[in-house]
C-alpha positions as a Python dict, from the first residue, in 0.01 Angstrom:
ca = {
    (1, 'X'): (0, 0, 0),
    (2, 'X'): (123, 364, -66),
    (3, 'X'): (148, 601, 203),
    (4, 'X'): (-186, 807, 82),
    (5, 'X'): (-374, 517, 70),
    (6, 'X'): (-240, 435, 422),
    (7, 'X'): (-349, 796, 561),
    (8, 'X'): (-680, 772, 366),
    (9, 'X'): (-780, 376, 531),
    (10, 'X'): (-660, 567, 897),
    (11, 'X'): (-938, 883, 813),
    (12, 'X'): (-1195, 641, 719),
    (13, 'X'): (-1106, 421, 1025),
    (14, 'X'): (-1071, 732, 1217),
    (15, 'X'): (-1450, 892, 1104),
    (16, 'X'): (-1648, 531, 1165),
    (17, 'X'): (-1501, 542, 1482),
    (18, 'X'): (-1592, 885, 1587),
    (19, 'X'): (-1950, 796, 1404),
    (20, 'X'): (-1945, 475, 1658),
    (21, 'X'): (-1868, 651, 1982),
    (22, 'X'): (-2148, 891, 1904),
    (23, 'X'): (-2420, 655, 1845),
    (24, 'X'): (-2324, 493, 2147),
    (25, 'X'): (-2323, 803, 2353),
    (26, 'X'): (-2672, 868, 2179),
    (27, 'X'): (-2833, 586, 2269),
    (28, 'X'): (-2678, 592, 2647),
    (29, 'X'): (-2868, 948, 2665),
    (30, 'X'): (-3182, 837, 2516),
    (31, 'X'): (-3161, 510, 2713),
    (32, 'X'): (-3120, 737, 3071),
    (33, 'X'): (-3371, 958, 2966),
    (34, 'X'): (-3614, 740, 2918),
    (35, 'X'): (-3519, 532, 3260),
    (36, 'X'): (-3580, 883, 3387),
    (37, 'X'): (-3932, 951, 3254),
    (38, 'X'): (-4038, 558, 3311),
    (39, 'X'): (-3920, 651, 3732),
    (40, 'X'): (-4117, 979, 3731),
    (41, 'X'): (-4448, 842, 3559),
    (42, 'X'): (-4431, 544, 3788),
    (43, 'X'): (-4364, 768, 4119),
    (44, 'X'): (-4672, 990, 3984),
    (45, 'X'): (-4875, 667, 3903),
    (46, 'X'): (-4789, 565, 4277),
    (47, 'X'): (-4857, 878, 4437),
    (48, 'X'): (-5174, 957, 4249),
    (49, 'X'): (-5306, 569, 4367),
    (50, 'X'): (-5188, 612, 4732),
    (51, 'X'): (-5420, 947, 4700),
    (52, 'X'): (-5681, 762, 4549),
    (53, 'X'): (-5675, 475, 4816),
    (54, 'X'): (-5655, 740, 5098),
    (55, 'X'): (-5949, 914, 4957),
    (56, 'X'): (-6184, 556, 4973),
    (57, 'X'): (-6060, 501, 5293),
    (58, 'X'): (-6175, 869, 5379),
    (59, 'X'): (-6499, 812, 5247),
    (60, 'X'): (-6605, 512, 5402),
    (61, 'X'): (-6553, 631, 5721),
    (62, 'X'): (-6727, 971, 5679),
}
């Protein structure tokens, strides 16, 4: 191989790499994000039920 096709295989290497590490990265963010929201809808979900529950209970002894 000549020396410009050496440089040109390490800038392709180099770029799919870079292109790699980002989509990782990506999906790691999207992936803690969504933990994230899936924690907060269930905490609301649990909160608004407890409310719920405590409201029946409320009730039925009025």
């Amino acid at each position: 191989m000549k020396a410009h096709q050496i440089q040109d295989l390490i800038v392709r290497m180099s770029a799919a790499a870079g292109v790699a590490l980002a989509m990782l990265v990506t999906i790691n963010t999207l992936t803690t994000v969504s933990q994230q929201h899936i924690e907060r809808d269930l905490a609301s979900y649990a909160s608004h039920a407890q409310l719920q529950v405590a409201g029946s209970d409320a009730a039925k002894r009025a």
